[in-house]
C-alpha positions as CSV (number, residue, x, y, z in Angstrom):
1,X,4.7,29.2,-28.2
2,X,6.2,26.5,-25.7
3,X,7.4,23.2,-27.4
4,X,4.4,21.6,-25.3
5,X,1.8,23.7,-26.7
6,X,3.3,23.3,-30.3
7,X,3.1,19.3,-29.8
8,X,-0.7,19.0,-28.8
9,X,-1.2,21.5,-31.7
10,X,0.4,19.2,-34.5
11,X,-1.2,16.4,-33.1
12,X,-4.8,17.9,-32.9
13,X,-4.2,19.4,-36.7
14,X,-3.1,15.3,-37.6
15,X,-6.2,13.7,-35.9
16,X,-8.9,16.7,-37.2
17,X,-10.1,14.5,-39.6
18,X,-10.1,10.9,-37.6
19,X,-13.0,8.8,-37.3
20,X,-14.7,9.1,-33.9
21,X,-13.3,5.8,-32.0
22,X,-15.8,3.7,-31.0
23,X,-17.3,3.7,-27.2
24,X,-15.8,0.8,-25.1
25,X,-18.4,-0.7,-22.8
26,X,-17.6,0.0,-19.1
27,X,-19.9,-3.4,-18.4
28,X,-17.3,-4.4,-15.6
29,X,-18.0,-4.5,-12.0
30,X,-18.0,-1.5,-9.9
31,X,-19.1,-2.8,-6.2
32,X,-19.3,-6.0,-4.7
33,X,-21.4,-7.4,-2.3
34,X,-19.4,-9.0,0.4
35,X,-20.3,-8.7,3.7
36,X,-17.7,-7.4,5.9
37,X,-16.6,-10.4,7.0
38,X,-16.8,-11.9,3.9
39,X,-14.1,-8.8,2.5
40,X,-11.9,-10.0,5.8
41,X,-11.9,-13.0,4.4
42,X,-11.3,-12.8,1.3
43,X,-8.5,-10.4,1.4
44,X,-6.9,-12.8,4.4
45,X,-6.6,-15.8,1.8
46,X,-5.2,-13.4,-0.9
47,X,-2.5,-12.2,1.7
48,X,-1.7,-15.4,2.5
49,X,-1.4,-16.6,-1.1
50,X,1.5,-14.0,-1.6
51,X,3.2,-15.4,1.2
52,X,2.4,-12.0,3.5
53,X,0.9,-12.6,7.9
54,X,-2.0,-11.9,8.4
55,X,-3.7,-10.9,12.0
56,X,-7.0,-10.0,12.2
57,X,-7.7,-8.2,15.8
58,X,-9.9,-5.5,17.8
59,X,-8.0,-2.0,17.6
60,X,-7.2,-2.8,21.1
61,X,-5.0,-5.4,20.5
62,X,-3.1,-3.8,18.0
63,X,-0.3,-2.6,19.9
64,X,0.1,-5.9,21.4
65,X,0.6,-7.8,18.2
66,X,3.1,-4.9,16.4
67,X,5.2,-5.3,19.1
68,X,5.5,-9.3,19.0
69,X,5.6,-8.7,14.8
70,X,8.7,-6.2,15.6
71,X,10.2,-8.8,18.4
72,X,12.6,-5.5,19.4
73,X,13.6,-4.6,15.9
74,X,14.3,-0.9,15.0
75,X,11.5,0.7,13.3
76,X,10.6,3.6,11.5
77,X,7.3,4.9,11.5
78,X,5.9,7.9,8.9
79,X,4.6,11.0,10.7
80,X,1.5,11.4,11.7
81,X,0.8,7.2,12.2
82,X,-1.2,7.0,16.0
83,X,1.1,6.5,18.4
84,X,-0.9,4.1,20.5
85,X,-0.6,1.7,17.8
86,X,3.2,1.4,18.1
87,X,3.5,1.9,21.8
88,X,4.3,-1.0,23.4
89,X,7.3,-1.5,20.8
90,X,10.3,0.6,22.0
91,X,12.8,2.2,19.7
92,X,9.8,4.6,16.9
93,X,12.0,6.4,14.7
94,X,9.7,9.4,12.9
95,X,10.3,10.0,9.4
96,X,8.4,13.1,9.0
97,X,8.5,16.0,6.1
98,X,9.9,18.7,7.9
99,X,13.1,16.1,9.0
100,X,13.3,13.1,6.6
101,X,15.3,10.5,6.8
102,X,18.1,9.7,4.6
103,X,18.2,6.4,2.8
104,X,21.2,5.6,4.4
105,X,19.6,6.1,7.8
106,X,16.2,3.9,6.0
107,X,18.6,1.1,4.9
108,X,19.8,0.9,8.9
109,X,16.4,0.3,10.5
110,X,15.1,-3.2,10.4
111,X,11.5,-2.6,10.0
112,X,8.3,-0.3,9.5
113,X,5.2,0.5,10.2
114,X,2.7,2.3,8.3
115,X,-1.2,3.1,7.7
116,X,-3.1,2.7,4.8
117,X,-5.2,4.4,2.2
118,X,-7.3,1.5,0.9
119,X,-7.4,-2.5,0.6
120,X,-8.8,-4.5,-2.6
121,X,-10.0,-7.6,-1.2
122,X,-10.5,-9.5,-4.4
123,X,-6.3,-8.8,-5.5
124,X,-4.9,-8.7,-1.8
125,X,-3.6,-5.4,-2.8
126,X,-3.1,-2.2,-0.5
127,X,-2.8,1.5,-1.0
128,X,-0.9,4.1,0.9
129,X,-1.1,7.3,-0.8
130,X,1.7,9.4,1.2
131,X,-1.2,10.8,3.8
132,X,-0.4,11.1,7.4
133,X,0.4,7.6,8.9
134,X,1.6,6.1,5.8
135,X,5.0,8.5,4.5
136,X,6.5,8.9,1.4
137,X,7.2,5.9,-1.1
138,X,11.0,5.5,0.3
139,X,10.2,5.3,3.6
140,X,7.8,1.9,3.2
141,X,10.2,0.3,0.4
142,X,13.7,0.1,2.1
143,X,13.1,-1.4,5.6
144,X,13.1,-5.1,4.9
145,X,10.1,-5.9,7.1
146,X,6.7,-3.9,6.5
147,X,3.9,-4.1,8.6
148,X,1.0,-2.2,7.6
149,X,-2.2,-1.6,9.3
150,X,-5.2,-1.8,7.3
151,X,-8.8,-0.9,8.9
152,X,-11.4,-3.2,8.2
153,X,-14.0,-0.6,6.5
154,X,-11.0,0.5,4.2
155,X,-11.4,-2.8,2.2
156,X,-13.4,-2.8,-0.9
157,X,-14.7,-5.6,-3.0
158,X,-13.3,-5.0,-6.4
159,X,-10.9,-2.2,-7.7
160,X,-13.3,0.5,-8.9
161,X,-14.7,0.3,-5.7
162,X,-11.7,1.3,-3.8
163,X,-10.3,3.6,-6.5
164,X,-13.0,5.5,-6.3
165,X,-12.0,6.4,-2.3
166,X,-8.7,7.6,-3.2
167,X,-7.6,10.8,-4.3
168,X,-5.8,10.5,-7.4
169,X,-3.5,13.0,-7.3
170,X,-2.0,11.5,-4.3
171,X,1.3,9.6,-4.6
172,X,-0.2,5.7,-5.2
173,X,1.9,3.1,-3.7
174,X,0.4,-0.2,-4.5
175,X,1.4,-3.6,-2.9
176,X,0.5,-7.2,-3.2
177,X,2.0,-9.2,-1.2
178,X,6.4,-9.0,-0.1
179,X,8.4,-7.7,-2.8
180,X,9.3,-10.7,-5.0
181,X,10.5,-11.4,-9.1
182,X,11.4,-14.1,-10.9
183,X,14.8,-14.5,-12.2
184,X,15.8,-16.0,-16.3
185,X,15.4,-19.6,-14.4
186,X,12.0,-18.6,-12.6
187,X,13.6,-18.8,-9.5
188,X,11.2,-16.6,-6.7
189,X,13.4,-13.7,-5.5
190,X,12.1,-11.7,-2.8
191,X,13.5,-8.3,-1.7
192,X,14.5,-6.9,-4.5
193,X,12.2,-4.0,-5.6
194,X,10.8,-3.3,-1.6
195,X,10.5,-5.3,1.6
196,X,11.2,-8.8,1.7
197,X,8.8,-9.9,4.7
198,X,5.1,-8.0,4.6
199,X,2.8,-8.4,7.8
200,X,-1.2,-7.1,7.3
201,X,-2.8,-6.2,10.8
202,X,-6.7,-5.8,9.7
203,X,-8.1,-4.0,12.7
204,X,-11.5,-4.6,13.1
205,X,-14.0,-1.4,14.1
């Protein structure tokens, strides 16, 4: 018997005779119903309450408005991210599975550029989940300047909503505005934990 198995045991033989806990209702809201625009909207003033840019443009301005964001920084982009997006900026670095990067090679580019998974308009929070065009986890926390694509029929209204278009067992990473704390004097600190400047592009379809 493995050590694991011999845990869940004990605890099933301490809870045999537990009274059934009672049923919590799951009254909360699962949709919303925000127009499209409306969702734009919404997650634009949430955006710009954590300090992140916001653009809102036609997929065919995209590559237009990463380049000004990137003004001629290096950049690394994750595998798989389409290439028309980033191609009027000069200088895409792929960090892909097959060759990643190093963290020492992460720390040395100024910037990246990913996709995303999902967008909760009502927190101003995204989702990548490590799918082609977003990376792994290291790759969109050490470059100090993120911009991240987000697709205008990716954002949901409310959490449930957009949780239930992710798969689960994906790496989450989820991000609310530029990385920022507090210190013991509440003094705003941004940086520390992931990238200090965040820029949302919401393309519209």
């Amino acid at each position: 018997m493995s050590a694991r198995t011999d845990i869940l045991e004990r605890l099933r033989s301490a809870l045999h005779d537990a009274p059934e806990a009672p049923k919590i209702p799951r009254n909360y809201r699962h949709t919303s119903d925000l127009t499209r625009e409306e969702l734009i909207e919404l997650f634009s003033d949430r955006l710009l309450d954590y300090k992140a840019g916001v653009s809102v443009v036609d997929e065919a301005s995209v590559p237009a408005r990463v380049a000004e964001l990137l003004a001629g920084a290096s950049y690394v982009v994750p595998a798989g991210l389409d290439e028309r997006w980033t191609a009027q900026a000069p200088g895409r670095v792929v960090d892909s599975p097959e060759e990643p990067l190093s963290v020492e090679e992460l720390d040395g580019v100024e910037a990246v550029v990913t996709g995303s998974a999902a967008a909760v308009a009502e927190t101003g929070t995204i989702i990548l989940d490590g799918s082609p065009g977003q990376g792994r986890r290291t790759c969109s926390l050490i470059p100090d300047h993120h911009v991240c694509l987000v697709k205008a029929e990716d954002i949901a209204g409310v959490l449930p909503e957009a949780v239930r278009r992710l798969d689960v067992t994906h790496p989450l990473t989820w991000i609310s505005g530029p990385s920022a704390t507090s210190d013991i004097e509440l003094q705003r600190v941004e940086g520390v934990h992931g990238p200090r400047k965040l820029d949302v592009i919401i393309i519209r379809g």
